[in-house]
PDB file of N, CA, C, O and CB in Angstrom:
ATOM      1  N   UNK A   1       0.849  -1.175   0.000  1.00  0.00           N
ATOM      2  CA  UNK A   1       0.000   0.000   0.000  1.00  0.00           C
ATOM      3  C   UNK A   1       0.896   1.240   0.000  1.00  0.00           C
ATOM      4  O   UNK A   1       1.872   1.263   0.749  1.00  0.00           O
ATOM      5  CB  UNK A   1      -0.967  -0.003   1.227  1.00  0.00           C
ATOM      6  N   UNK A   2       0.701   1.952  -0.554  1.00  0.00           N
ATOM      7  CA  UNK A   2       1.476   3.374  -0.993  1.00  0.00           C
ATOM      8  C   UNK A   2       1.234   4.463   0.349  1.00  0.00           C
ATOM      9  O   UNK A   2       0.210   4.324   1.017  1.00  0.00           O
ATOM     10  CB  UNK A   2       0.655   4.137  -2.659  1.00  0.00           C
ATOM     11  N   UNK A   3       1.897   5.183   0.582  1.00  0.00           N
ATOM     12  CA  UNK A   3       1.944   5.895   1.253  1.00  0.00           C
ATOM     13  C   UNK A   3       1.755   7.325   0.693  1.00  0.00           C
ATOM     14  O   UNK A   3       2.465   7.707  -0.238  1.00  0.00           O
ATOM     15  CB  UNK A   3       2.863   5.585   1.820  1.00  0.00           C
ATOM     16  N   UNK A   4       0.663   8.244   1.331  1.00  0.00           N
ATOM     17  CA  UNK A   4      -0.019   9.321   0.809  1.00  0.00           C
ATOM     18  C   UNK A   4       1.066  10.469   0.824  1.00  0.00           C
ATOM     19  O   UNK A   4       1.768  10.573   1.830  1.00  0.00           O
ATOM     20  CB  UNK A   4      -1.352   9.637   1.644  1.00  0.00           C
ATOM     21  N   UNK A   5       1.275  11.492  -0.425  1.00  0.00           N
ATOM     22  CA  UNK A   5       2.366  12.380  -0.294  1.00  0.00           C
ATOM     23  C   UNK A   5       1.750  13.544   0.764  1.00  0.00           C
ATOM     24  O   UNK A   5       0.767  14.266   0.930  1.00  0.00           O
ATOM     25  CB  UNK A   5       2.860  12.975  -1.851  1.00  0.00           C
ATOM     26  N   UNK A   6       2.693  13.289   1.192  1.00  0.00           N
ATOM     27  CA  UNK A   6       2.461  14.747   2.452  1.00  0.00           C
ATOM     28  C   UNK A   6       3.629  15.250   2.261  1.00  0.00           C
ATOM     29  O   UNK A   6       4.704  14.789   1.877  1.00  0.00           O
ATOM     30  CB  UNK A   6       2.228  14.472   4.332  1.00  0.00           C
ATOM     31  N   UNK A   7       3.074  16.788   2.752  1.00  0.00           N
ATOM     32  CA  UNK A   7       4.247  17.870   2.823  1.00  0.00           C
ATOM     33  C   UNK A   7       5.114  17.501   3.982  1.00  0.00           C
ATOM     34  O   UNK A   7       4.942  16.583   4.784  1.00  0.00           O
ATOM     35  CB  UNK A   7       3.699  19.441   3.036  1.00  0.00           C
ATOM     36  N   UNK A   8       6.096  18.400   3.921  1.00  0.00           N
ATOM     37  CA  UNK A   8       7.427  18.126   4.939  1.00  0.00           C
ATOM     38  C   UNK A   8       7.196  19.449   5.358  1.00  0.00           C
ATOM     39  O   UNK A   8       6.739  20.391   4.711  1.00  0.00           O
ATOM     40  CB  UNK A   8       9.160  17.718   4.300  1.00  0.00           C
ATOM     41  N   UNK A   9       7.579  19.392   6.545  1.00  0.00           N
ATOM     42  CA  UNK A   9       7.628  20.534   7.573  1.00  0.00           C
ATOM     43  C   UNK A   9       8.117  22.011   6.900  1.00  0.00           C
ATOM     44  O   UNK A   9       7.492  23.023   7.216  1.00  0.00           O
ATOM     45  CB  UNK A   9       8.725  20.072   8.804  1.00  0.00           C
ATOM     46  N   UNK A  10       9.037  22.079   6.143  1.00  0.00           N
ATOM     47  CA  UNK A  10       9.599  22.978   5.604  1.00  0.00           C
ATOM     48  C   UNK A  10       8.983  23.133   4.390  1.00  0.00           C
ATOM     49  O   UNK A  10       9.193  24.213   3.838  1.00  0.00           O
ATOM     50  CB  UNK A  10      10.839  22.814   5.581  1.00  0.00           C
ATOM     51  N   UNK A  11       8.183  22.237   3.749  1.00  0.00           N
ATOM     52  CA  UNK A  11       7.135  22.980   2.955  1.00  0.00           C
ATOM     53  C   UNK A  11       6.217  23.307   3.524  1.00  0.00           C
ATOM     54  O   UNK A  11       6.101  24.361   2.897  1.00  0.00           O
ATOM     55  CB  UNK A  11       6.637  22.452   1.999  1.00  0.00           C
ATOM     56  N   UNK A  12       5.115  23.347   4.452  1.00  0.00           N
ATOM     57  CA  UNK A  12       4.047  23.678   5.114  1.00  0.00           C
ATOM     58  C   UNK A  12       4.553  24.954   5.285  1.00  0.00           C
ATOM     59  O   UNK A  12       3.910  25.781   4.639  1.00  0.00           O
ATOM     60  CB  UNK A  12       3.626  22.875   6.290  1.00  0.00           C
ATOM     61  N   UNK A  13       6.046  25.699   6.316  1.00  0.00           N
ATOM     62  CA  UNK A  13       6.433  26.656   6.798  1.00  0.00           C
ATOM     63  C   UNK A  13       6.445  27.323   5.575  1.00  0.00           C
ATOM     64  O   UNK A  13       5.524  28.102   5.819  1.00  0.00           O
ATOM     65  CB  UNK A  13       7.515  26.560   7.589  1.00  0.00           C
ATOM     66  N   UNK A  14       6.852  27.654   4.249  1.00  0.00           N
ATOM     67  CA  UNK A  14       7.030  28.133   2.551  1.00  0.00           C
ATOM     68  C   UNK A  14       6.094  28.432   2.527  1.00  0.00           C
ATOM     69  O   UNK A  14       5.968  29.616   2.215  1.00  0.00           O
ATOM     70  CB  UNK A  14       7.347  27.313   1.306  1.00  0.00           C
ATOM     71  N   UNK A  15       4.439  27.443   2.897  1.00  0.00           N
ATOM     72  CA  UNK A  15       3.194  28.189   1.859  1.00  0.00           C
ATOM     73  C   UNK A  15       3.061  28.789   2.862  1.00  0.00           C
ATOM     74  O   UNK A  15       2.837  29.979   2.642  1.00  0.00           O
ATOM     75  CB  UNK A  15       1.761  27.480   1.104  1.00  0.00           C
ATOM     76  N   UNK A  16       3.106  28.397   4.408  1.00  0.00           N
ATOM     77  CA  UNK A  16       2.757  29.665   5.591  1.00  0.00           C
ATOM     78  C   UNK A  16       2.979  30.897   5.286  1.00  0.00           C
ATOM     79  O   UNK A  16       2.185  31.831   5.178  1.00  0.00           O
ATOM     80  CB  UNK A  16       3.515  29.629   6.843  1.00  0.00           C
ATOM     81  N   UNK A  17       4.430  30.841   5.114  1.00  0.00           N
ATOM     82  CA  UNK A  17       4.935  32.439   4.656  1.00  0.00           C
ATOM     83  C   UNK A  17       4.821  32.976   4.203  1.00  0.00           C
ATOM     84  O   UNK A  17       4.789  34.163   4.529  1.00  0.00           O
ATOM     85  CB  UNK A  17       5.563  32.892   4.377  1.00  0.00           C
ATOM     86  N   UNK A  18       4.545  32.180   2.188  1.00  0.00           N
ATOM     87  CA  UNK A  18       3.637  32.775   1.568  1.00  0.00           C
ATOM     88  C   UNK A  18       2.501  33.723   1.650  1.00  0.00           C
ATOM     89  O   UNK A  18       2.435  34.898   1.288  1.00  0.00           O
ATOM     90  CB  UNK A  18       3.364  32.146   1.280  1.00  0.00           C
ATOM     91  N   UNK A  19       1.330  32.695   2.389  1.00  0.00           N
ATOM     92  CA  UNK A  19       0.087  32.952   2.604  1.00  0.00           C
ATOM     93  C   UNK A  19       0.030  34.416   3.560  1.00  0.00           C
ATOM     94  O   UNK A  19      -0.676  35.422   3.482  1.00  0.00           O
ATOM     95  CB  UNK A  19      -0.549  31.620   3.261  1.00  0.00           C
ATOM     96  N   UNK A  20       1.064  34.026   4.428  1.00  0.00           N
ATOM     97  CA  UNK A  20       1.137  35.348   5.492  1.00  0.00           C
ATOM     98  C   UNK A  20       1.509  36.685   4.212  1.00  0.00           C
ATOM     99  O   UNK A  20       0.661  37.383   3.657  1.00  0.00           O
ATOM    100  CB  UNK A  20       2.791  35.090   7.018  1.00  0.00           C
ATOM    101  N   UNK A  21       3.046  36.739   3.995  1.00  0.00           N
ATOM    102  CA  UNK A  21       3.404  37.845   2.829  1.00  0.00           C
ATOM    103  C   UNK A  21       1.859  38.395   2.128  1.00  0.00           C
ATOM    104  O   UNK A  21       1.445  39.554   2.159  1.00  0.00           O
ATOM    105  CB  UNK A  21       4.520  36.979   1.436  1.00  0.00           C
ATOM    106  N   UNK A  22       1.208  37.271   1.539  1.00  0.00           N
ATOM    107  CA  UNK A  22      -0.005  37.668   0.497  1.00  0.00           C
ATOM    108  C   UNK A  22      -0.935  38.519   1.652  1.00  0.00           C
ATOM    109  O   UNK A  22      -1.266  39.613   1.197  1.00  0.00           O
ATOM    110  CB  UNK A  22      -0.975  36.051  -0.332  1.00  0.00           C
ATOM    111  N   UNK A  23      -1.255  38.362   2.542  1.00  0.00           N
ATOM    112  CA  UNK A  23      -2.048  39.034   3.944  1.00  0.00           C
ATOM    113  C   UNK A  23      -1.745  40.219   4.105  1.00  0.00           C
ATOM    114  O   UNK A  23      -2.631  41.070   4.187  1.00  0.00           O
ATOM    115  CB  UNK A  23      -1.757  38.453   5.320  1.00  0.00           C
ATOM    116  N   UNK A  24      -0.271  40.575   4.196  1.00  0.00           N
ATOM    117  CA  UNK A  24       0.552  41.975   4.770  1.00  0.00           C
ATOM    118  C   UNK A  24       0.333  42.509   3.693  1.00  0.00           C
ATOM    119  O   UNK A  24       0.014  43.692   3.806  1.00  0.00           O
ATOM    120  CB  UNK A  24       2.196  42.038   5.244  1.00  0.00           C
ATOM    121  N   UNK A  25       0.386  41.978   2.294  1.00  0.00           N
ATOM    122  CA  UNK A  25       0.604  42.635   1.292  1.00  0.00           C
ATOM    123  C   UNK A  25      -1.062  43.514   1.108  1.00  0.00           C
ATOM    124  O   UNK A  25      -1.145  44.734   0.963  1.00  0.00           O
ATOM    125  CB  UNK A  25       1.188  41.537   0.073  1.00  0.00           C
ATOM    126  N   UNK A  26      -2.121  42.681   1.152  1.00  0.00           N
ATOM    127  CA  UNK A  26      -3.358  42.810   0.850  1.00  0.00           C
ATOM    128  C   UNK A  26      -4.043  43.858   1.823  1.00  0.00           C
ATOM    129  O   UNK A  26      -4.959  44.555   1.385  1.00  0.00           O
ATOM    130  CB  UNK A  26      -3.948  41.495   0.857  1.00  0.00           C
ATOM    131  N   UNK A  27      -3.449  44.029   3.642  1.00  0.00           N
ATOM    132  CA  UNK A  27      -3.492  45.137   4.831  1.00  0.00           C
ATOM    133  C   UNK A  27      -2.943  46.092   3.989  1.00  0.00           C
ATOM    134  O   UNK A  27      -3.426  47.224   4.019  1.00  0.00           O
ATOM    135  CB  UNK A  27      -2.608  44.890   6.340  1.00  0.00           C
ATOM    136  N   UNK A  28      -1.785  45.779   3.053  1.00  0.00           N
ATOM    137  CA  UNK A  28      -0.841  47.248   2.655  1.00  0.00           C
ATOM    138  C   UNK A  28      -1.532  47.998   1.961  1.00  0.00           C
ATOM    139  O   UNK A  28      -1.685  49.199   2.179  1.00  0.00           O
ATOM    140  CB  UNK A  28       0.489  47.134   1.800  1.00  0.00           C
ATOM    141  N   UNK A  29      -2.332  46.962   0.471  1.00  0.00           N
ATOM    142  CA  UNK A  29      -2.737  47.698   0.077  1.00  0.00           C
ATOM    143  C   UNK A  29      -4.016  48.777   0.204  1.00  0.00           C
ATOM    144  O   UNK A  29      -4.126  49.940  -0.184  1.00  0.00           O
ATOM    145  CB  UNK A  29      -2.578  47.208  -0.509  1.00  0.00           C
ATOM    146  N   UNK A  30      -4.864  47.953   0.861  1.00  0.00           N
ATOM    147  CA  UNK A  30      -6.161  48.678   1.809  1.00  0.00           C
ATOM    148  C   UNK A  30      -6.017  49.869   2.737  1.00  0.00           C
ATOM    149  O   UNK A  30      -6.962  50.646   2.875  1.00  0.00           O
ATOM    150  CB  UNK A  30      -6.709  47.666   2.808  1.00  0.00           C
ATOM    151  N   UNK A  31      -4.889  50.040   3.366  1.00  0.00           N
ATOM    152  CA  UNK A  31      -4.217  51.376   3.507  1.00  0.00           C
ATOM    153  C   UNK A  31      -3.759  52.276   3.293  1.00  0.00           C
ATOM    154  O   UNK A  31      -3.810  53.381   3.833  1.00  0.00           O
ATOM    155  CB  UNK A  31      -3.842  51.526   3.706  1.00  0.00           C
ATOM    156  N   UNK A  32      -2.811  51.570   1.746  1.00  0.00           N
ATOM    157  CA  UNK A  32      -2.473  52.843   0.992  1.00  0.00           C
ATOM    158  C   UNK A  32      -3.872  53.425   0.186  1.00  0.00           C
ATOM    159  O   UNK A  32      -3.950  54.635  -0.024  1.00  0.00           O
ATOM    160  CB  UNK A  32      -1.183  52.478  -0.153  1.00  0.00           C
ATOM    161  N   UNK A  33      -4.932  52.541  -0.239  1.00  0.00           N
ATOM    162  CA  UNK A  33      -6.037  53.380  -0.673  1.00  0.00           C
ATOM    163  C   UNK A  33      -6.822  54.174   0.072  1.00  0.00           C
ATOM    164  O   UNK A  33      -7.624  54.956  -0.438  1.00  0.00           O
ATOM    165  CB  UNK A  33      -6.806  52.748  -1.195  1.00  0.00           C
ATOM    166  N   UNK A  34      -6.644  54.030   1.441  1.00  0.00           N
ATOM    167  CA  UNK A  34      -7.263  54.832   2.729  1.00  0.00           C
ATOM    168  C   UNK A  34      -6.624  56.390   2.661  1.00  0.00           C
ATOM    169  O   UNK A  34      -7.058  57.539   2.751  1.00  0.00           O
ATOM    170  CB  UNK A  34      -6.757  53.989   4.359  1.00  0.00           C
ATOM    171  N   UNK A  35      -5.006  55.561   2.393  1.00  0.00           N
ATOM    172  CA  UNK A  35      -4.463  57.224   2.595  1.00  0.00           C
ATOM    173  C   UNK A  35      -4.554  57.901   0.987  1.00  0.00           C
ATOM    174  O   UNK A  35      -4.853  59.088   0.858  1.00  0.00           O
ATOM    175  CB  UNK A  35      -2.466  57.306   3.277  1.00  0.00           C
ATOM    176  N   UNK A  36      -4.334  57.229   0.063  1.00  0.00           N
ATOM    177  CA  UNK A  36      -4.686  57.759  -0.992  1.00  0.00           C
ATOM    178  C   UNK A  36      -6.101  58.365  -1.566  1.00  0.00           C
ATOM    179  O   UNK A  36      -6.101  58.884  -2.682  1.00  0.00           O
ATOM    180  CB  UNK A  36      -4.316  56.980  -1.594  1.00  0.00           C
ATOM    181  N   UNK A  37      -7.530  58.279  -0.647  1.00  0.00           N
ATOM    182  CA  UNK A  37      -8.442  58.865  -0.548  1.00  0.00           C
ATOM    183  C   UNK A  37      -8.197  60.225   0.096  1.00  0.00           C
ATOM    184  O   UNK A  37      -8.118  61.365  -0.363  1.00  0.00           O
ATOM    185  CB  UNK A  37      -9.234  58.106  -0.031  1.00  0.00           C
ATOM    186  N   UNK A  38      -8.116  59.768   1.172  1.00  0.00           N
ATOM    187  CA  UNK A  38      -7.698  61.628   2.053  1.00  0.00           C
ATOM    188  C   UNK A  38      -7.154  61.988   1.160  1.00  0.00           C
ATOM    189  O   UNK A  38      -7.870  62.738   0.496  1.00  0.00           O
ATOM    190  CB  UNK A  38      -6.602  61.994   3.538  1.00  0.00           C
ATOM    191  N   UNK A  39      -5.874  61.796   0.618  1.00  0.00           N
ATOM    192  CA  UNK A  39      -5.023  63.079   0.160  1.00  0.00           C
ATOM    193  C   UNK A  39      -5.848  63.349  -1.275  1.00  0.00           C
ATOM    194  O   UNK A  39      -5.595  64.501  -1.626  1.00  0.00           O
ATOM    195  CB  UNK A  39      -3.092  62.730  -0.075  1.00  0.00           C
ATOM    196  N   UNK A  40      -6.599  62.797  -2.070  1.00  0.00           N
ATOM    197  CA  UNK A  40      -7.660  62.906  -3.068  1.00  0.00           C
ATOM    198  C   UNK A  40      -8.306  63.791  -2.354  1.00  0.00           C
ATOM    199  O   UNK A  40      -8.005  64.933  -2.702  1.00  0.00           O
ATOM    200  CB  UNK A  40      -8.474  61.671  -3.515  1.00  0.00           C
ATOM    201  N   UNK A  41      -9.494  63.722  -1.021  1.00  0.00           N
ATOM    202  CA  UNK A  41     -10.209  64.563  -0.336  1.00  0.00           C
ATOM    203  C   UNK A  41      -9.275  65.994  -0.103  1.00  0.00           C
ATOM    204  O   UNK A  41      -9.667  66.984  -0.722  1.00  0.00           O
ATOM    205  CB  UNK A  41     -10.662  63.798   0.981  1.00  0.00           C
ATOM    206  N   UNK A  42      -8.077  66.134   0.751  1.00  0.00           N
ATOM    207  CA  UNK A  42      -7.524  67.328   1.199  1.00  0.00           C
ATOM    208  C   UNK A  42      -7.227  67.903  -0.087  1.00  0.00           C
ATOM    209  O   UNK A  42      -7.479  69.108  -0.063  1.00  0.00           O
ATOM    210  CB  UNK A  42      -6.326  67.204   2.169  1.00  0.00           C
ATOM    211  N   UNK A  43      -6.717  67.448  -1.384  1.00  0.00           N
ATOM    212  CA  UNK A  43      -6.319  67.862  -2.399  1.00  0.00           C
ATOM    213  C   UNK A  43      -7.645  69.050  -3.232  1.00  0.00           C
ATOM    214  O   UNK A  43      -7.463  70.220  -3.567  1.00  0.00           O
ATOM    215  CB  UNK A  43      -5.878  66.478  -3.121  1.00  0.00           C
ATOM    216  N   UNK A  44      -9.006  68.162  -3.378  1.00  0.00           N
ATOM    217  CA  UNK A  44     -10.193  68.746  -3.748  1.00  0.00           C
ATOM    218  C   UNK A  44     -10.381  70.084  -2.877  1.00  0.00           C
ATOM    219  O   UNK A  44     -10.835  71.147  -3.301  1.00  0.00           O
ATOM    220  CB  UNK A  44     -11.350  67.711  -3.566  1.00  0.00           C
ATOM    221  N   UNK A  45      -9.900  69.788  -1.461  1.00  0.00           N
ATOM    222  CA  UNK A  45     -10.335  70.892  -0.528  1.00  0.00           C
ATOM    223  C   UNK A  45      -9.652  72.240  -1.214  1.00  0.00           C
ATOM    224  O   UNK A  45      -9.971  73.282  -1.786  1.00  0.00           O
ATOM    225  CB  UNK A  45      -9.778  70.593   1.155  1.00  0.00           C
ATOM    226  N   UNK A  46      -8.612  71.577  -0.808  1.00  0.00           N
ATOM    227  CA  UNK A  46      -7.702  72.735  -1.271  1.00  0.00           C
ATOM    228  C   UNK A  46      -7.357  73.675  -2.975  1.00  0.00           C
ATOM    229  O   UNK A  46      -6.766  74.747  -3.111  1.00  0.00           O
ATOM    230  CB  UNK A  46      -6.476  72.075  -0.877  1.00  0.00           C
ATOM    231  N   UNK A  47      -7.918  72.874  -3.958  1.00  0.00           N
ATOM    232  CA  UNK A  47      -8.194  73.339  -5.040  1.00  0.00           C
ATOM    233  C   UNK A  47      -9.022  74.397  -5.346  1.00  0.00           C
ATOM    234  O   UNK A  47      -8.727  75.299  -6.129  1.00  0.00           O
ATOM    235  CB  UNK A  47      -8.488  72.559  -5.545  1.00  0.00           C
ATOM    236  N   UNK A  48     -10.246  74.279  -4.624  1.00  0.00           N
ATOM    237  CA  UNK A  48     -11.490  74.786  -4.195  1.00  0.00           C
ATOM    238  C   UNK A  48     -11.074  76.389  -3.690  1.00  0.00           C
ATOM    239  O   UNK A  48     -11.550  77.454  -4.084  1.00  0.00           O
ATOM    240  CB  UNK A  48     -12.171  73.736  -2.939  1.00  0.00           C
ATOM    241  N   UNK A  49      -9.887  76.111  -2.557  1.00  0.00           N
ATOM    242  CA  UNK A  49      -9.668  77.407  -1.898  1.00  0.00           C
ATOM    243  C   UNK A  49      -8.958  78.670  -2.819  1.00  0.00           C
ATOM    244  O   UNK A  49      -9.065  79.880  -3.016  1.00  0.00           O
ATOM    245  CB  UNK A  49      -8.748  77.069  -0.650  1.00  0.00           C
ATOM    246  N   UNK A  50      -8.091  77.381  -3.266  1.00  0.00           N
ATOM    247  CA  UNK A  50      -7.453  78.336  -4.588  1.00  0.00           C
ATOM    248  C   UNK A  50      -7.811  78.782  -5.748  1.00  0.00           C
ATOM    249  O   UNK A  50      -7.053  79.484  -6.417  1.00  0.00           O
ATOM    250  CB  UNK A  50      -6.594  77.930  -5.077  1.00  0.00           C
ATOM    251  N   UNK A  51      -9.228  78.376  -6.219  1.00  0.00           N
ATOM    252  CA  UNK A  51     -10.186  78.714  -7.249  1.00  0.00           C
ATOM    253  C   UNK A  51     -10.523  79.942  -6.420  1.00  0.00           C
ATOM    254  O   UNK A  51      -9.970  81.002  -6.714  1.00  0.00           O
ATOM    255  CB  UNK A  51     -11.449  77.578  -7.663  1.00  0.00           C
ATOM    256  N   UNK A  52     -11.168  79.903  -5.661  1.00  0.00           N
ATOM    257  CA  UNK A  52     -11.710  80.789  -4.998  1.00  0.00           C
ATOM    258  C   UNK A  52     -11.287  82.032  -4.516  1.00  0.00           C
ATOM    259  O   UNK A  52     -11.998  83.036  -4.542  1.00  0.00           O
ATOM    260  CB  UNK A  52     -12.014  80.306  -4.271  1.00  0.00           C
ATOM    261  N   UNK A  53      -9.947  81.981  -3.999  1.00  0.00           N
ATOM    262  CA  UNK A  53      -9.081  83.226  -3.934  1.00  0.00           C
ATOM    263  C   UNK A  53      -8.704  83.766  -5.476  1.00  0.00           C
ATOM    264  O   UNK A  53      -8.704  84.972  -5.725  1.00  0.00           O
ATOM    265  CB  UNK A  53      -7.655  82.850  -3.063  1.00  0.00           C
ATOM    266  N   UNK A  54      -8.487  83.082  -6.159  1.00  0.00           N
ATOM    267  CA  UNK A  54      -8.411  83.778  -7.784  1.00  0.00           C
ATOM    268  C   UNK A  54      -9.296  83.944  -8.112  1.00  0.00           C
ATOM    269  O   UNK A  54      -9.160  84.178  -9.313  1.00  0.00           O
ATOM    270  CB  UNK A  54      -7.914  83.230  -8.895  1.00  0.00           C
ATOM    271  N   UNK A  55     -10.075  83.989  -7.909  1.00  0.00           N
ATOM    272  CA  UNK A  55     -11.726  84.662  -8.568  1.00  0.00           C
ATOM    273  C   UNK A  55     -11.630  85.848  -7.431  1.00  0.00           C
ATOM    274  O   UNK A  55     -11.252  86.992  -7.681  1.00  0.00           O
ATOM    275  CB  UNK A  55     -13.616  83.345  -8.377  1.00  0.00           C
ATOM    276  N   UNK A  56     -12.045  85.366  -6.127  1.00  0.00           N
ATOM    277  CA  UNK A  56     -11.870  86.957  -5.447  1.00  0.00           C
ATOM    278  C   UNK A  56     -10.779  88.123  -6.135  1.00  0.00           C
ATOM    279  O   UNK A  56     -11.070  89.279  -6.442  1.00  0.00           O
ATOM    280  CB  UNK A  56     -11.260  86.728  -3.798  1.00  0.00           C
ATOM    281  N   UNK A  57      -9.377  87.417  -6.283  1.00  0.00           N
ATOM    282  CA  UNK A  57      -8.662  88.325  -6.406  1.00  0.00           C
ATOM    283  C   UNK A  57      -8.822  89.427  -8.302  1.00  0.00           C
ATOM    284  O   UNK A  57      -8.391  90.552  -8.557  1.00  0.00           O
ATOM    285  CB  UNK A  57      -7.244  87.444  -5.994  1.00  0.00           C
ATOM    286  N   UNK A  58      -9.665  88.358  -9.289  1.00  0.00           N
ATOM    287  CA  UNK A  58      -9.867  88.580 -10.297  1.00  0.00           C
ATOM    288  C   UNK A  58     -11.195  89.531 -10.666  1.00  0.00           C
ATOM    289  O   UNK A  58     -11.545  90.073 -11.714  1.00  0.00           O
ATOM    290  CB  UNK A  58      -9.775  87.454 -10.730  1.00  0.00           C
ATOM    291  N   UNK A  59     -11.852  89.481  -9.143  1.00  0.00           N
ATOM    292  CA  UNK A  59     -12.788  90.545  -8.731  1.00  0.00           C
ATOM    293  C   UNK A  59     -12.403  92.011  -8.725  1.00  0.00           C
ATOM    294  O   UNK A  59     -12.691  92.915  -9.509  1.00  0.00           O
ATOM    295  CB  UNK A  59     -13.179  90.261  -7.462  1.00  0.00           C
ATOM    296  N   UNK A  60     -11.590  91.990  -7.496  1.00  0.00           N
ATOM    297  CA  UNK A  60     -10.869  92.985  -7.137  1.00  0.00           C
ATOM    298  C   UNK A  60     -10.118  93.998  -8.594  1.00  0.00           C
ATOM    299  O   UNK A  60     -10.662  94.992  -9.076  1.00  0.00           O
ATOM    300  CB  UNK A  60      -9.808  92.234  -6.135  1.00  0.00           C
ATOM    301  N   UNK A  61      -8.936  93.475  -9.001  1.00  0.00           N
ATOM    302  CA  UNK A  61      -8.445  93.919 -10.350  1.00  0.00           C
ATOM    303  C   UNK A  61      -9.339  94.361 -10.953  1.00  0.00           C
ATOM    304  O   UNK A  61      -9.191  95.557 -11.202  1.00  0.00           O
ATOM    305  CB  UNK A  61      -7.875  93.056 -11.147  1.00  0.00           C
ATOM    306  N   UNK A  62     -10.698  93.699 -11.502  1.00  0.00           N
ATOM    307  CA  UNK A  62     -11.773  94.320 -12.098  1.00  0.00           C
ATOM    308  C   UNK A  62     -12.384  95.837 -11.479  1.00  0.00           C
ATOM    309  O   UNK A  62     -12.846  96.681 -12.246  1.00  0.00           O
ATOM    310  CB  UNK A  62     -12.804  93.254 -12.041  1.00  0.00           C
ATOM    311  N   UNK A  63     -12.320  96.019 -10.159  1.00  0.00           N
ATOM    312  CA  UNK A  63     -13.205  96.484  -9.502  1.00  0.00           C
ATOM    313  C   UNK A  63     -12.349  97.914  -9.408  1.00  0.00           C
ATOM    314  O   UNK A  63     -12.950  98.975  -9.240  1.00  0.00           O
ATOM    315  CB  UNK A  63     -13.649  95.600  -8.210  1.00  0.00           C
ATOM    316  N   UNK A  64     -10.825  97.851  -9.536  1.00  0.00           N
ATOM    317  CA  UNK A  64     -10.084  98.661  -9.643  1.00  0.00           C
ATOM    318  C   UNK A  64     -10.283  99.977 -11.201  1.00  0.00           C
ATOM    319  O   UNK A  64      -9.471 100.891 -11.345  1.00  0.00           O
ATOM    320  CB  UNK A  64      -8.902  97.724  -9.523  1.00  0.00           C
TER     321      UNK A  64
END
């Protein structure tokens, strides 16, 4: 009767590590899109402010 292939200790530990790496990697990326939203959000904010002061200021010049 044949004996069923099983992994060896040091392969089990390989796909562990694997599997873990693929995990950290997949936290990484879900974070960098977290922070890459805000700075999308603060970026809009701040576009906004600077539209806005050039129109005030394109007021002004006119108004002169």
């Amino acid at each position: 009767m044949p004996v069923p292939n099983r992994l060896t200790t040091g392969q089990k530990a390989n796909i562990t590590r694997g599997l873990n790496l693929q995990a950290a990697t997949k936290k990484d990326m879900q974070l960098l899109e977290k922070k890459i939203e805000s700075l999308d959000k603060q970026l809009a904010k701040y576009q906004k402010e600077l539209l806005r002061a050039i129109k005030k200021y394109g007021k002004r010049r006119r108004g002169k």
